[in-house]
C-alpha positions in Angstrom: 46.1 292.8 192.7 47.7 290.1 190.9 46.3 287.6 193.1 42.7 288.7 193.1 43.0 288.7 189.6 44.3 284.8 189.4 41.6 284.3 192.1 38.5 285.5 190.0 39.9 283.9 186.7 40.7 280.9 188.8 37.0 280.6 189.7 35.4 281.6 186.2 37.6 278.6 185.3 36.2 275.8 187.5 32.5 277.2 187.3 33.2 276.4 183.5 34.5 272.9 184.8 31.4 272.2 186.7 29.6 273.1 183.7 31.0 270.5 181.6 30.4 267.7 184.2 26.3 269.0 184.3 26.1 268.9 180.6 28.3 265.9 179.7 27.9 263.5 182.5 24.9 264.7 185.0 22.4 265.9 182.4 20.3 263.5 182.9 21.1 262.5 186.3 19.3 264.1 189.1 21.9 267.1 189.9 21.3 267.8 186.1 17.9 267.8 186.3 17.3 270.1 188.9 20.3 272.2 187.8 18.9 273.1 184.7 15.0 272.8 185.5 14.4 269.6 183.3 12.3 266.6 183.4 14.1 262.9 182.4 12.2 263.0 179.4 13.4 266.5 178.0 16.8 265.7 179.2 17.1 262.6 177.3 16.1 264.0 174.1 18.4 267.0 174.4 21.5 265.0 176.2 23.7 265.2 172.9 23.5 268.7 172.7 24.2 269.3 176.1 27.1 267.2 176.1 28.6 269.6 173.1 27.6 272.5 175.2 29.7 270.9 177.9 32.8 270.4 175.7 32.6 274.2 174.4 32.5 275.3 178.5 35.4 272.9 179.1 37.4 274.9 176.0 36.6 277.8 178.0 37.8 276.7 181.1 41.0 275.3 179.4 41.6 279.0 177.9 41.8 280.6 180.8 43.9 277.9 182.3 46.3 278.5 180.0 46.0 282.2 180.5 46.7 281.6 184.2 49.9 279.2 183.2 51.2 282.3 181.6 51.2 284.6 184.5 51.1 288.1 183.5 52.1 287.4 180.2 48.9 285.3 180.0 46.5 288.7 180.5 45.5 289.2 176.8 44.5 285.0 176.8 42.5 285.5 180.0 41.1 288.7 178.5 40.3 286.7 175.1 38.4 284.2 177.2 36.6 286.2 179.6 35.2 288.2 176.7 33.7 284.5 175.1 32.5 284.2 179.0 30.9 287.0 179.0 29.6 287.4 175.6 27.7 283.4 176.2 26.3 284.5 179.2 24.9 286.9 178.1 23.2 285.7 175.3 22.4 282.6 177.5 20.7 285.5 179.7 18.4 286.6 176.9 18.0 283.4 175.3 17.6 280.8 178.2 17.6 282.1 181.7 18.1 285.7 183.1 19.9 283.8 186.2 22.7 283.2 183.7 23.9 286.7 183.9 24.8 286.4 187.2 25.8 282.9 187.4 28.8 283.0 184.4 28.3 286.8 183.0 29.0 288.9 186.1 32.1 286.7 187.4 33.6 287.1 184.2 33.0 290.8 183.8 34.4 290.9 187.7 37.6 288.9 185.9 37.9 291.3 182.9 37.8 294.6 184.8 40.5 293.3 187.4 42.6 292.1 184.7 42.4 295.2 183.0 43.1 297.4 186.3 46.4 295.1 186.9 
């Protein structure tokens, strides 16, 4: 179980990785543009605040890094950060895009419930 668990958190992390190179790096590129549904002229007037939007998911990503360092041990840190996962995407769900449920809430509420049945 323990390895499903690292598997799922493992994954949660590198999605928030990925989002941190679309909102820092490719916003305005063409991978962020079609990622996120934007023209080059919306992009570029929203690219700071993407980029800190970037920074926050690669916090996330680091926290359940960390968690995984920890082994066992580590479970209330990945719990912590799973919850912030979770919490984000839903709001991002009601706020932005409904596809954000399943795209960063679901995989961390897949991580939470197998942490908690380890």
């Amino acid at each position: 179980m323990n390895i499903a668990v690292n598997i799922v958190v493992a994954l949660v992390a590198l999605l928030h990785v990925y989002f941190l190179v679309l909102e820092m790096f490719l916003w305005t590129k063409p991978a962020g543009l079609k990622a996120f549904g934007q023209k080059l002229e919306q992009a570029q007037a929203s690219k700071v605040l993407a980029a800190n939007q970037g920074l926050y998911n690669g916090f996330l990503a680091a926290g359940l890094v960390w968690g995984l360092w920890l082994g066992a041990p580590g479970n209330h840190i990945k719990v912590f950060f799973l919850g912030c996962v979770l919490v984000a995407g839903v709001y991002g769900a009601a706020t932005a895009s409904r596809k954000i449920l399943f795209v960063q809430a679901l995989p961390a509420a897949i991580g939470l419930a197998l942490v908690w049945l380890s």
